[in-house]
C-alpha positions in Angstrom: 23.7 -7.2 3.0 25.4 -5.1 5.5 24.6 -1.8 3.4 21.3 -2.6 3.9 21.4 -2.6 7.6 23.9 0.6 7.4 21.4 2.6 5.4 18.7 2.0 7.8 20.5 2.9 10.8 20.6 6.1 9.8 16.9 6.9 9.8 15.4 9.9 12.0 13.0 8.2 13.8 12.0 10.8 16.2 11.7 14.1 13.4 10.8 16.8 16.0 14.3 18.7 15.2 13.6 18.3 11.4 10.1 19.7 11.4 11.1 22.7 13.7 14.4 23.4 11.3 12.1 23.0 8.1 8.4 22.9 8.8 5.9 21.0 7.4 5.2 21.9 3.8 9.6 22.3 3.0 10.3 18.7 2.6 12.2 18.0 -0.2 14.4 16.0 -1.7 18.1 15.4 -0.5 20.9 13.8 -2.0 21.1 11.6 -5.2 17.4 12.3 -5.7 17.4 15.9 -5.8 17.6 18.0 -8.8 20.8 17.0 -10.8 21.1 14.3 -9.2 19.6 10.3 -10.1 17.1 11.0 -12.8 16.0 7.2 -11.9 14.9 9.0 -8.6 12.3 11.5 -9.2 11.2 14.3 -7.0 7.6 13.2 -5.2 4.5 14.2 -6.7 3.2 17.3 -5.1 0.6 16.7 -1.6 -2.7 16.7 -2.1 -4.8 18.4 0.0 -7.4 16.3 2.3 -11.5 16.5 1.0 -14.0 18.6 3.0 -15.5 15.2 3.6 -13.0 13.5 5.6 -13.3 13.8 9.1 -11.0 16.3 11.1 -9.4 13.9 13.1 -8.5 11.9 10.2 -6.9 14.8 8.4 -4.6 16.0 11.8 -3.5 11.7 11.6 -3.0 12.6 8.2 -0.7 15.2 8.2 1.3 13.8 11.4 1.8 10.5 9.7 2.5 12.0 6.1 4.9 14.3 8.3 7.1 11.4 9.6 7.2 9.8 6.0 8.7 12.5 4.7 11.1 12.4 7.2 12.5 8.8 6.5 11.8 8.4 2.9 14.8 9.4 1.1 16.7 6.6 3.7 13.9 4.6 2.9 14.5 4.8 -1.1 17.9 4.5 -0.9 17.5 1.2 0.4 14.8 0.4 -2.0 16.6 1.5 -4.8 19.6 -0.9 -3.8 16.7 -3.7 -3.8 15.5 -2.4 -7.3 19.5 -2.7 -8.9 20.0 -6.3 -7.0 16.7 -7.8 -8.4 16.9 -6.3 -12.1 13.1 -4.8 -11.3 11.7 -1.3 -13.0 10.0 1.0 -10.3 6.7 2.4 -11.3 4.8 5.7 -10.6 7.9 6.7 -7.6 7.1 9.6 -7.2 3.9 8.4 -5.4 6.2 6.8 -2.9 4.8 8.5 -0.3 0.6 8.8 0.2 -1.0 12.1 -0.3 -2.9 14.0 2.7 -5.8 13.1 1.2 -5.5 9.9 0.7 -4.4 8.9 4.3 -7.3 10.7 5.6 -9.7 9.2 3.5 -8.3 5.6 4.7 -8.2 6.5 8.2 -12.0 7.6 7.9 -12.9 4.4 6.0 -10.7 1.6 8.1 -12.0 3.4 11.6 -15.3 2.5 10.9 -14.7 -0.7 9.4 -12.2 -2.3 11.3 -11.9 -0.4 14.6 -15.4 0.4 15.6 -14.6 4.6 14.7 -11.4 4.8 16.5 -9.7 6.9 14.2 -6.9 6.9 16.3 -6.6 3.1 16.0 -6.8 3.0 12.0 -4.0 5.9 12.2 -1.8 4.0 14.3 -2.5 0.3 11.5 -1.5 3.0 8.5 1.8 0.7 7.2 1.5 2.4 3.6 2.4 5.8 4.2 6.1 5.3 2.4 5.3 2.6 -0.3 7.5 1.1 -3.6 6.1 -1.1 -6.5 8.4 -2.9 -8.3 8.1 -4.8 -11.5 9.7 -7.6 -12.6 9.8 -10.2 -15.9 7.7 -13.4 -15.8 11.1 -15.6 -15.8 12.6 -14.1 -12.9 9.5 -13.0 -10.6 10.2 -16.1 -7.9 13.8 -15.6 -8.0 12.9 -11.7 -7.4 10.2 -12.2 -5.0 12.7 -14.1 -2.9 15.4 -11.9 -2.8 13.1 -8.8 -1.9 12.4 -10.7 0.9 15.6 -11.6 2.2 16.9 -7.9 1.8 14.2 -6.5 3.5 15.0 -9.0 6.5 18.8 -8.9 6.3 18.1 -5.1 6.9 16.4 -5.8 10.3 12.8 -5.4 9.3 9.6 -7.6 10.2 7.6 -8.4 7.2 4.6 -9.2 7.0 3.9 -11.2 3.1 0.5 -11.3 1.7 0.4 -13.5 -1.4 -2.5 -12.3 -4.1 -1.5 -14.8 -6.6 -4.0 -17.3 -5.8 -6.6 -17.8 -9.2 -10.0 -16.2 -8.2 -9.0 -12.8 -6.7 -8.9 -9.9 -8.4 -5.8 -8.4 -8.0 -2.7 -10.3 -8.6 1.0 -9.6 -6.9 2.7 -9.6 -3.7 2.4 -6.9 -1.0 5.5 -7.0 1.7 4.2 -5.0 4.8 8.0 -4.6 6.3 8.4 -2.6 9.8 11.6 -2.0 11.5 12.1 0.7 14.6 8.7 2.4 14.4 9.0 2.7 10.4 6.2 1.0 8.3 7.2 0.4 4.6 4.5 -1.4 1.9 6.4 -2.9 -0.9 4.3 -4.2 -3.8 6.0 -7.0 -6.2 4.5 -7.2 -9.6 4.7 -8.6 -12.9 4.8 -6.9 -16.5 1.7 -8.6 -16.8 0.0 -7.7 -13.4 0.7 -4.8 -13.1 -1.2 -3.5 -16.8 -4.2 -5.3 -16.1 -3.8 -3.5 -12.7 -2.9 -0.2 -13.7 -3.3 -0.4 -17.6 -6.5 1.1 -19.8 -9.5 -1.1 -18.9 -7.6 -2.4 -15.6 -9.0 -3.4 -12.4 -7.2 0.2 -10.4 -10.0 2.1 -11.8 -12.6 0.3 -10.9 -11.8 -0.7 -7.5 -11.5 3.2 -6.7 -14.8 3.2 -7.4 -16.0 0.4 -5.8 -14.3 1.8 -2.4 -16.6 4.5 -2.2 -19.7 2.8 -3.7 -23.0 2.6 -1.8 -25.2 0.6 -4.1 -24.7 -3.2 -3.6 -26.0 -4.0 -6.8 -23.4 -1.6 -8.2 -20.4 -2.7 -6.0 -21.4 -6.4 -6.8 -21.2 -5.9 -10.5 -17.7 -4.3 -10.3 -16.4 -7.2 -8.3 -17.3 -9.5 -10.9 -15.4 -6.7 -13.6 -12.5 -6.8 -11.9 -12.4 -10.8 -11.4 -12.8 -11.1 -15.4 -9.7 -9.0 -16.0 -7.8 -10.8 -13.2 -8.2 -14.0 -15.4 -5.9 -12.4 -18.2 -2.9 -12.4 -15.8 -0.3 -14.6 -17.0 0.8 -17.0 -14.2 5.0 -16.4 -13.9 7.4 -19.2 -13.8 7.7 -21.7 -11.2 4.2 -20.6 -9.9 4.0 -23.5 -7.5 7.2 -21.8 -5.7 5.3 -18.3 -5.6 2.1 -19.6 -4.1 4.6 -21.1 -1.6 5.9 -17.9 -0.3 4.0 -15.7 1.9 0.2 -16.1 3.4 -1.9 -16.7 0.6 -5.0 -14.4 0.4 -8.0 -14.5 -1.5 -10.1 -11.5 -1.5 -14.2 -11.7 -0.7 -17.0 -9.3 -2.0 -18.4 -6.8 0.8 -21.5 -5.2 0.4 -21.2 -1.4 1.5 -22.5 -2.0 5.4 -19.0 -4.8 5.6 -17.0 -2.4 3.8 -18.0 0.2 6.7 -19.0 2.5 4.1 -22.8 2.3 5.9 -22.9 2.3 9.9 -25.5 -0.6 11.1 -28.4 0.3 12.7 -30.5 -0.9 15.9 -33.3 -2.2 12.8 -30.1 -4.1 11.4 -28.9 -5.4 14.4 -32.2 -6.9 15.1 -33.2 -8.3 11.4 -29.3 -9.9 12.3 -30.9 -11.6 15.3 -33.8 -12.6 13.4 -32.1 -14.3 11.1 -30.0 -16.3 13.4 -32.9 -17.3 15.3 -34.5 -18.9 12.0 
């Protein structure tokens, strides 16, 4: 594993001399991933700019954080790429490896006020998606995969944090690796053929669960919850299943109305009918 560790050493942590030599919006590709060079490795989608609607403190965390990902990605993807050959997995959509403008703002706006009472600051600081891989692997092999993702990741000197989604009843099904080493935040997403379709496929849960982000109507969000669970129970469970749901902290997602979601600020009336109810 010591190319692991080698590869990560080199990472620019601080970026100040990069963005002064190239500024912000002349990022682009280096090495085997440039043009000519690994057509496994393709150039990243272009940025999309942030929505009127976010607010402008989320969009300055935006572009800072987006700013250091492009720094350490192609270091990043090397690594991952070495990860991708070891475990016999297929990348999918790479060239979304790193999150739009947009859609780190619109996070940062969302999480602030639902899990750090507005402090967009906060949310910016808990972004650990902003450079993030999806691999996806057969149903024979996924344990045997999922394992040695793992060990890579920590042989290379980084902190993971393992969520476990293959518990029946939730519905999305796969493994996301939160992995942190030296101030960089890496989400990688372990999938199966079978997952990842009824994920991403026509009729899949992706979709869906975009819209039930944004959705105010509880009635609405409710019935889109119970969509996506149905779908869910089409995944095929992989091999030595017992071994996967021993790996990682297993998590089982809940419905939120809009208000938990943070999508709706509680008000003084709320607060009270809260209190009421307690009372009772």
């Amino acid at each position: 594993m010591t190319r692991f560790v080698m590869l990560l050493e080199d990472i620019e942590i601080n970026q100040a001399s990069k963005v002064a030599k190239h500024g912000e919006g002349d990022q682009k590709p280096h090495g085997s991933w440039a043009a000519g060079g690994d057509s496994a490795i393709p150039a990243l989608a272009p940025d999309i700019e942030p929505s009127r609607k976010w607010s402008a403190q989320a969009v300055t965390e935006a572009r800072r954080i987006r700013e250091r990902a492009l720094a350490v990605e192609p270091k990043v993807t090397e690594l991952m790429k070495t990860i991708q050959e070891n475990t016999g997995g297929e990348f999918v959509q790479l060239n979304q490896r790193v999150k739009s403008t947009d859609s780190l703002a619109s996070k940062i706006d969302r999480e602030a006020v639902s899990e750090y009472n507005g402090d967009r600051e906060v949310a910016a600081r808990n972004i650990s998606d902003a450079v993030r891989y999806t691999l996806k692997v057969g149903d024979d092999n996924y344990a045997q995969s999922f394992d040695s993702t793992v060990k890579a990741l920590e042989a290379s000197g980084f902190k993971l944090r393992v969520k476990n989604f293959w518990q029946s009843g939730d519905p999305y099904d796969g493994v996301n690796i939160k992995a942190k080493k030296d101030g960089v935040e890496v989400e990688v997403q372990l999938h199966t053929r079978s997952s990842f379709a009824h994920k991403e496929g026509e009729g899949g849960t992706h979709k869906i669960y975009k819209k039930y982000q944004v959705e105010l109507n509880d009635s609405k969000r409710e019935t889109m919850w119970g969509q996506m669970i149905e779908i869910a129970k089409g995944v095929t469970r992989p091999a030595n299943y017992a071994t996967i749901l021993a790996t990682g902290t297993l998590v089982l997602q809940q419905y939120q109305t809009a208000q938990e979601a943070g999508l709706i600020k509680s008000t003084p009336v709320d607060i009270i009918s809260i209190k009421r109810g307690g009372e009772q």
